[in-house]
C-alpha positions in Angstrom: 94.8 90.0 102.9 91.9 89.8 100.5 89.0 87.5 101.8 89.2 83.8 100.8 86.5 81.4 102.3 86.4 77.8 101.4 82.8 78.0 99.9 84.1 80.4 97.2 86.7 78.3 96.5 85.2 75.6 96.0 83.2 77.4 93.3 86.3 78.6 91.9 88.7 74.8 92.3 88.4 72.7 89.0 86.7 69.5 90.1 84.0 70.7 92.7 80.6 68.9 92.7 78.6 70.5 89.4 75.6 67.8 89.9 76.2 65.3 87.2 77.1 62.1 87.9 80.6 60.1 86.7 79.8 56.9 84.7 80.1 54.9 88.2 76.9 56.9 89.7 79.1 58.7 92.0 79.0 63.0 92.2 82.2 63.9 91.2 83.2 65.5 94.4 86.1 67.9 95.2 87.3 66.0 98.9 87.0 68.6 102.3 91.3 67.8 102.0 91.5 69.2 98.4 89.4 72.3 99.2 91.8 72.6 102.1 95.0 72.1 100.2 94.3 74.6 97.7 92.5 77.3 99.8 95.7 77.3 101.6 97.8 77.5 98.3 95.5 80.4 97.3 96.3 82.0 100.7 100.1 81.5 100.8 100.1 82.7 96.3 98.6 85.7 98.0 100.7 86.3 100.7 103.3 85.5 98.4 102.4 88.0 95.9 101.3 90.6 98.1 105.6 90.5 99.8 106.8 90.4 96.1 105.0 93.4 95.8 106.4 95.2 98.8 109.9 94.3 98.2 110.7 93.5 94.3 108.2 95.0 92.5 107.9 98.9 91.0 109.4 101.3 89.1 113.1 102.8 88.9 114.2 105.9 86.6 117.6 106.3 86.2 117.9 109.2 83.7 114.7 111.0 81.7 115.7 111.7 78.1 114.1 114.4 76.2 113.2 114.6 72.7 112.8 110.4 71.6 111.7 110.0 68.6 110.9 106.8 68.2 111.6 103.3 69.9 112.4 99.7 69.5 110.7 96.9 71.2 112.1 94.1 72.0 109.7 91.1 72.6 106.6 93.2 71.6 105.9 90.1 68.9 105.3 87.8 72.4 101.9 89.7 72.6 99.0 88.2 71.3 100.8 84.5 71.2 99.1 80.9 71.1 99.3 80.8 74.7 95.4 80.1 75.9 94.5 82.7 78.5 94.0 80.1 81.0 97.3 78.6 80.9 99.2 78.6 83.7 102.5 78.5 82.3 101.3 80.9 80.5 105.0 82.9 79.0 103.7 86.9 78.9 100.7 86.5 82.4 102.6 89.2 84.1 101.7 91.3 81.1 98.3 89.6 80.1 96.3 93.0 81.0 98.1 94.8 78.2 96.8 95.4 74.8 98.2 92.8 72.0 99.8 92.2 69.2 99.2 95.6 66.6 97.2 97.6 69.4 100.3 97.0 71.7 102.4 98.7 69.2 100.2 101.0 68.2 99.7 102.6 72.0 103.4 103.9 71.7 102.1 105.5 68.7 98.8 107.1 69.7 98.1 110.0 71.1 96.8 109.9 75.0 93.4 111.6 75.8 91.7 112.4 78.9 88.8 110.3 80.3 87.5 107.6 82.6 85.2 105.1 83.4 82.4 107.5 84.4 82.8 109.3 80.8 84.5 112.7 82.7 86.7 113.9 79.7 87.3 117.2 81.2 90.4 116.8 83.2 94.0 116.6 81.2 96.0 114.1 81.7 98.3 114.1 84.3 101.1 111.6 85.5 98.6 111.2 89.0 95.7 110.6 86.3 96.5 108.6 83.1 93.7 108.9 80.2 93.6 106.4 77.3 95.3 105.9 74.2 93.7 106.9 70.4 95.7 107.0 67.2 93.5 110.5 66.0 93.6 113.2 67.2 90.5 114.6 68.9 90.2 119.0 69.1 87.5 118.5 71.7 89.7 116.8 74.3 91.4 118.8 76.9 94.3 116.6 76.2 96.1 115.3 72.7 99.6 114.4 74.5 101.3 112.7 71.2 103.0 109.4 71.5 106.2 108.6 69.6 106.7 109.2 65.3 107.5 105.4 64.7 108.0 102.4 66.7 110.6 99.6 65.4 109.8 95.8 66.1 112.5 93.3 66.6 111.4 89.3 65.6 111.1 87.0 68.2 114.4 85.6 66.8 115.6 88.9 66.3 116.8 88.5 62.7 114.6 91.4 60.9 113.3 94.6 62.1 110.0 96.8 60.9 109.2 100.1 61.6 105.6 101.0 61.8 104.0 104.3 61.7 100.2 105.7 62.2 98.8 106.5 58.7 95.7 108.6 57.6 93.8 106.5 54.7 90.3 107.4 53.1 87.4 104.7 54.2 84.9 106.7 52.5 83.1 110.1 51.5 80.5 112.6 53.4 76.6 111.5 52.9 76.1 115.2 50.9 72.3 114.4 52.2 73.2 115.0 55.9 72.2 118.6 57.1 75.8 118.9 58.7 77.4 118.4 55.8 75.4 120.5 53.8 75.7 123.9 56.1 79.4 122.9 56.1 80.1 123.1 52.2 77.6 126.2 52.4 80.5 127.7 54.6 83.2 126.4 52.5 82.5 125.1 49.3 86.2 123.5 48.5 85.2 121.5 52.2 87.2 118.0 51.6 84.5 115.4 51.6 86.7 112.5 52.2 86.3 110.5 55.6 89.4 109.5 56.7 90.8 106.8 59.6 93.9 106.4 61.5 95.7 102.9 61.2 99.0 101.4 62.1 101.3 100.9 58.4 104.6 99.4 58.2 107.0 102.0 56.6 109.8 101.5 54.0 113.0 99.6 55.6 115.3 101.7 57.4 118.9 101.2 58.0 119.3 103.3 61.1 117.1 101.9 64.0 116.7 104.3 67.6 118.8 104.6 69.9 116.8 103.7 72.7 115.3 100.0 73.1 112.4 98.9 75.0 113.0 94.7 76.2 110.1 93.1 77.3 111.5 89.9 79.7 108.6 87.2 80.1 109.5 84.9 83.0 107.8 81.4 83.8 109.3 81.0 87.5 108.1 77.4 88.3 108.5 78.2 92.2 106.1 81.2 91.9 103.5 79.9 89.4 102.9 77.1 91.7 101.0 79.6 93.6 99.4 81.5 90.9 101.9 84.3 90.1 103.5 85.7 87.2 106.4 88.1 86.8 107.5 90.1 83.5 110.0 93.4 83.6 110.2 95.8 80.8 114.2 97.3 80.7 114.7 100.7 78.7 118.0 100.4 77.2 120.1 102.9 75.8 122.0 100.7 72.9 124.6 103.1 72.2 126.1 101.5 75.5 123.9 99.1 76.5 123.2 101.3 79.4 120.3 100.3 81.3 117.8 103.6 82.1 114.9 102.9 83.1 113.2 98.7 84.6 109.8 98.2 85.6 109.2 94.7 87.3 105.5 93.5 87.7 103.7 90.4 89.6 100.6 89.0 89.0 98.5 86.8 90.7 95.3 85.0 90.3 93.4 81.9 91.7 93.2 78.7 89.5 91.0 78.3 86.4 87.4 77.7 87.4 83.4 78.2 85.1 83.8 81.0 87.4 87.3 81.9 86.5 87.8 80.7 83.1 90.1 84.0 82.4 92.5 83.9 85.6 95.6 86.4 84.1 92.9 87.8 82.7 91.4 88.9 86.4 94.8 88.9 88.0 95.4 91.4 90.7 98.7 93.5 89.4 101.4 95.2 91.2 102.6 98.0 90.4 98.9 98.9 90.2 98.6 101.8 87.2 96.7 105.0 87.6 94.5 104.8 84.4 93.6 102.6 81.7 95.8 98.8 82.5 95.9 98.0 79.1 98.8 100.7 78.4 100.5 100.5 81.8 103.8 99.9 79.2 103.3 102.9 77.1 102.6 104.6 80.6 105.9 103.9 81.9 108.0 104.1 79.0 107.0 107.3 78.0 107.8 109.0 81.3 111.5 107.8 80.9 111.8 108.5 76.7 110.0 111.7 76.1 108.7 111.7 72.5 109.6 114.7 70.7 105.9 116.1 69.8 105.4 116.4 73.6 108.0 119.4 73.5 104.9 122.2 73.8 102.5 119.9 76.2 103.9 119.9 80.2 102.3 116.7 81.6 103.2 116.9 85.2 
């Protein structure tokens, strides 16, 4: 169990002394009973959390379909919500790590490159060694491993759908004044001088939507967020018979809100802990269980 002492506590307990006075002249004081009550609340969340992981949380893979297309998400929209990062009813905590709103769509689109923390961009990408996600594609990486040609996005009350797509658009021309650029039309004078960027589009409406959905279930457990944790699980769903194929269920936990904590889902310690980059542990899973059709010539093992 990770160390909790009452000094750091205090420093992390809404309410402990700060130095300024109330309007009566006395400190405002957290009591030596408070910092007891919620150190052991922070103890038994963690204890908590830490059996939750053991025996609820992970991963199960029913069946690995090749060749996927593209996806629907259900409950993608949650991401990105009105929900302030310190709440602790916060609806999507279990997920709060992940990338929101467009960039949460767009890492199911994007392809995954190699690298780490340290900059070392010259191991591929492996399923024991997850890289990052980028919408362009990069020659120079020892791995391009594509994501899917379209994701579809169900409303929160379900009543539309909208496919979105990466798109290449032009941001701008070549400075014809850079050396580079010169020695490059010297080598090919019909060089295109365009500068172009990768973005996320909606397409066109479509009538038929994929097979395969992913559902996103946010969960405010009263009982657990009590003690400062979260739990979310993300179902992939084959709709042709509403077949459950793959789930992934997740627990969070953090201490309370604090100056020195002003983030807590934010800092939360997650279970399943990912191998990689945390803000795509989603795209991570769910691309292990759908395989997207580009991936057909790259063997990620």
């Amino acid at each position: 169990m990770r160390l909790i002492n009452t000094m750091f506590l205090c420093f992390l307990t809404v309410g402990c002394s700060d130095g300024e006075s109330d309007q009566g002249g006395a400190r405002n004081r957290t009591s030596d009973a408070e910092i007891v009550a919620a150190l052991e609340r922070a103890r038994a969340g963690e204890a908590l959390w830490e059996n939750l992981c053991r025996t609820e949380a992970g991963e199960n893979i029913y069946e690995v379909i090749e060749d996927v297309e593209g996806i629907l998400l259900i409950g993608a929209l949650e991401y990105g919500s009105v929900d302030a990062e310190s709440d602790p009813l916060r609806v999507d905590a279990a997920f709060a790590k992940e990338a929101k709103g467009a960039d949460f769509i767009a890492s199911f689109l994007g392809y995954e490159q190699s690298g780490n923390r340290s900059g070392d961009r010259s191991v591929p990408v492996s399923l024991s060694r997850r890289g990052y996600i980028n919408l362009e594609y990069n020659p120079d990486n020892p791995s391009n491993v594509p994501g899917y040609d379209y994701v579809d996005v169900m409303s929160k009350d379900g009543a539309r759908i909208e496919r979105y797509v990466p798109s290449l658009e032009i941001v701008g021309v070549k400075d014809l004044s850079a050396k580079g650029v010169r020695m490059a039309l010297e080598r090919d004078p019909d060089l295109d001088l365009n500068v172009y960027r990768w973005k996320v589009v909606r397409a066109d409406p479509v009538v038929v939507h994929p097979r395969y959905a992913i559902k996103i279930h946010n969960q405010v457990n009263l009982d657990l967020r009590t003690y400062g944790v979260a739990k979310g699980r993300v179902e992939v769903i084959d709709l042709a018979n509403n077949r459950l194929v793959a789930e992934l269920t997740r627990f969070a936990w953090s201490l309370p809100e604090s100056r020195l904590n002003p983030n807590p889902w934010a800092a939360a310690y997650v279970c399943p802990g990912t191998k990689g980059r945390s803000g795509t542990a989603v795209r991570h899973f769910v691309d292990r269980v759908l395989i997207p059709s580009a991936r057909s010539e790259i063997n990620v093992k």
